[in-house]
C-alpha positions in Angstrom: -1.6 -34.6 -59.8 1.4 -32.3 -61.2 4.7 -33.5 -60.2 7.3 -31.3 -59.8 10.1 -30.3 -62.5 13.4 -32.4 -61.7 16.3 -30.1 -60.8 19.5 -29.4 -63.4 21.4 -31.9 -61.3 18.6 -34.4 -61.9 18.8 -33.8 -65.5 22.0 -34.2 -66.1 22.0 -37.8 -64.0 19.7 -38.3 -66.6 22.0 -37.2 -69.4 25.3 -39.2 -68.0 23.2 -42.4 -67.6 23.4 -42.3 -63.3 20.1 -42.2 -62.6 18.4 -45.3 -61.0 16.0 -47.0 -63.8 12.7 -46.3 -61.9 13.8 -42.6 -61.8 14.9 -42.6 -65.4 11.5 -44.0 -66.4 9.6 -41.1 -63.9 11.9 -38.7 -65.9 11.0 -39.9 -69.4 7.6 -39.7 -68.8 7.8 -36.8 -67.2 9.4 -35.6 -70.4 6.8 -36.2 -72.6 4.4 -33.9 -70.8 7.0 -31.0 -70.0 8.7 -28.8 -72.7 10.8 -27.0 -70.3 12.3 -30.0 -68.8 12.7 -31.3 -72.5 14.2 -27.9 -73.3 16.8 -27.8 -70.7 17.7 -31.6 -71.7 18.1 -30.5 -75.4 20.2 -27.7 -74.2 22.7 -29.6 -71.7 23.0 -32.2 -75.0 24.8 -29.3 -77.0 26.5 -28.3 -74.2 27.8 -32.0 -73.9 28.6 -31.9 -77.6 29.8 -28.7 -77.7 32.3 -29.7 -75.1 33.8 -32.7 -77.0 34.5 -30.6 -79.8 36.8 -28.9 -78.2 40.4 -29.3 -79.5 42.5 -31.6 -76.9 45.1 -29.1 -75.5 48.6 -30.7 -74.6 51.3 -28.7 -72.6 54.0 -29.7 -74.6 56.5 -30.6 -71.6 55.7 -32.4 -68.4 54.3 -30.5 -65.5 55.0 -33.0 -62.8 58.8 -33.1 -63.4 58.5 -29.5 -63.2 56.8 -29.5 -59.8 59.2 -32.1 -58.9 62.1 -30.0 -59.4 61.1 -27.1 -57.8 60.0 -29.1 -54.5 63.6 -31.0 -54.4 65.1 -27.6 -54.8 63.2 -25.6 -51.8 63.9 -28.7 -49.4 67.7 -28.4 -50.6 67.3 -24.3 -50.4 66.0 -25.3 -46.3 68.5 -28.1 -45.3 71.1 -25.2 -46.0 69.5 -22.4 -44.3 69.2 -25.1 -41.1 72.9 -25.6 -40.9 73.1 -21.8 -41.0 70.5 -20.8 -38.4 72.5 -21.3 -35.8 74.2 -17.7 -36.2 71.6 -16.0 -37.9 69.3 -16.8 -34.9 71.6 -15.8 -32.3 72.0 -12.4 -34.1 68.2 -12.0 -34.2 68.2 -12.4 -30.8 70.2 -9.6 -30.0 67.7 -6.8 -29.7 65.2 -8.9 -27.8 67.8 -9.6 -25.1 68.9 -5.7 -25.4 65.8 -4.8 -24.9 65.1 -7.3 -21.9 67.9 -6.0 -20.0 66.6 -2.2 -20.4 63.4 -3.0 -18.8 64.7 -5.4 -16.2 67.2 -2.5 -15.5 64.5 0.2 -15.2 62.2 -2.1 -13.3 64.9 -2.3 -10.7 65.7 1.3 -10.8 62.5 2.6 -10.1 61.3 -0.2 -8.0 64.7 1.2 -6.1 64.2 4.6 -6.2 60.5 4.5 -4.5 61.3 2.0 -1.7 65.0 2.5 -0.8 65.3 6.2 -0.9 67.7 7.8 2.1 65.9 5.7 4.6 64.4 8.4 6.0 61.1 7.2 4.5 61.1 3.3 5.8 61.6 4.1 9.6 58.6 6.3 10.5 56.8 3.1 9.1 58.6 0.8 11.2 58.2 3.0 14.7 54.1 3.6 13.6 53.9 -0.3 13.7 55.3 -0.1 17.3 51.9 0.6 18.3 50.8 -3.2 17.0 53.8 -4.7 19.8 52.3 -7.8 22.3 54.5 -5.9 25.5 52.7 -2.1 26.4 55.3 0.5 27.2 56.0 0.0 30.4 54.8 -3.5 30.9 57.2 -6.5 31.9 59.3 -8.2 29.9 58.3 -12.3 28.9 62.2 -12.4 27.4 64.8 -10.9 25.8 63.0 -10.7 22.2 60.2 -9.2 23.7 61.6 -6.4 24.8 64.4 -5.0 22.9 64.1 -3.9 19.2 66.0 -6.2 16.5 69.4 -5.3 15.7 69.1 -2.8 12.9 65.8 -0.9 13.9 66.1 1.9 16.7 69.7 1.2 17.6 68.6 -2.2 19.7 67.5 0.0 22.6 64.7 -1.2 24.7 61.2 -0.3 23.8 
């Protein structure tokens, strides 16, 4: 029965000494009967020794200090602009309350203009609901309310 190949990761677990000892001994004798497995094995060992040939690289200063530095300096740069906000946000303000006002002011105006009017408008609205009253024309009276219009609408004459 053919197994099949182990993957790169595998491999490499292999390589780096990670693997379990009763997969490491699958994999070696898996080796023996594989050349592409054996292959790819030879070829991650250069890479592994290509790799640690490689010069060492050094920065020459320290990076964290750096980092350091720069973070102390923004939280100084935003404990300033905090104690100055106060005006600077009141100022930004300015428009958005500007503009706030406008439409509050049209609202009204127009909201004004359609309802209010000369009052010519409003009263043929108030007489058609007439029709709506408990008391018929010409029927009697149960009181005072009943009877005569609210001060205001038709004069206070009696219906």
């Amino acid at each position: 029965m053919h197994e099949p190949c182990p993957r790169t990761v595998e491999i490499s677990e292999y390589l780096d000494d990670q693997s379990v000892p009763d997969e490491r001994a699958r994999f070696e004798s898996h080796l023996g009967q594989c050349p592409g497995c054996a292959e790819q094995l030879a070829a991650l060992r250069r890479l592994r020794a290509g790799l640690r040939a490689l010069p060492e690289e050094a920065l020459g200063f320290d990076l964290s200090e750096v980092i350091r530095g720069r973070i102390a300096a923004d939280a100084a740069s935003r404990r300033g602009m905090r104690r100055r906000r106060g005006w600077r946000a009141l100022i930004q303000l300015v428009p958005l309350g500007v503009g706030a006002a406008a439409a509050v002011s049209f609202g009204l105006f127009a909201g004004l203009a359609l309802t209010a009017g000369s009052g010519v408008a409003v009263a043929p609205r108030v007489s058609a609901m007439a029709v709506f009253d408990p008391t018929a024309p010409g029927g009697l009276c149960l009181g005072a309310d009943g009877c005569h219009a609210p001060i205001g609408l038709n004069g206070g004459v009696p219906r």
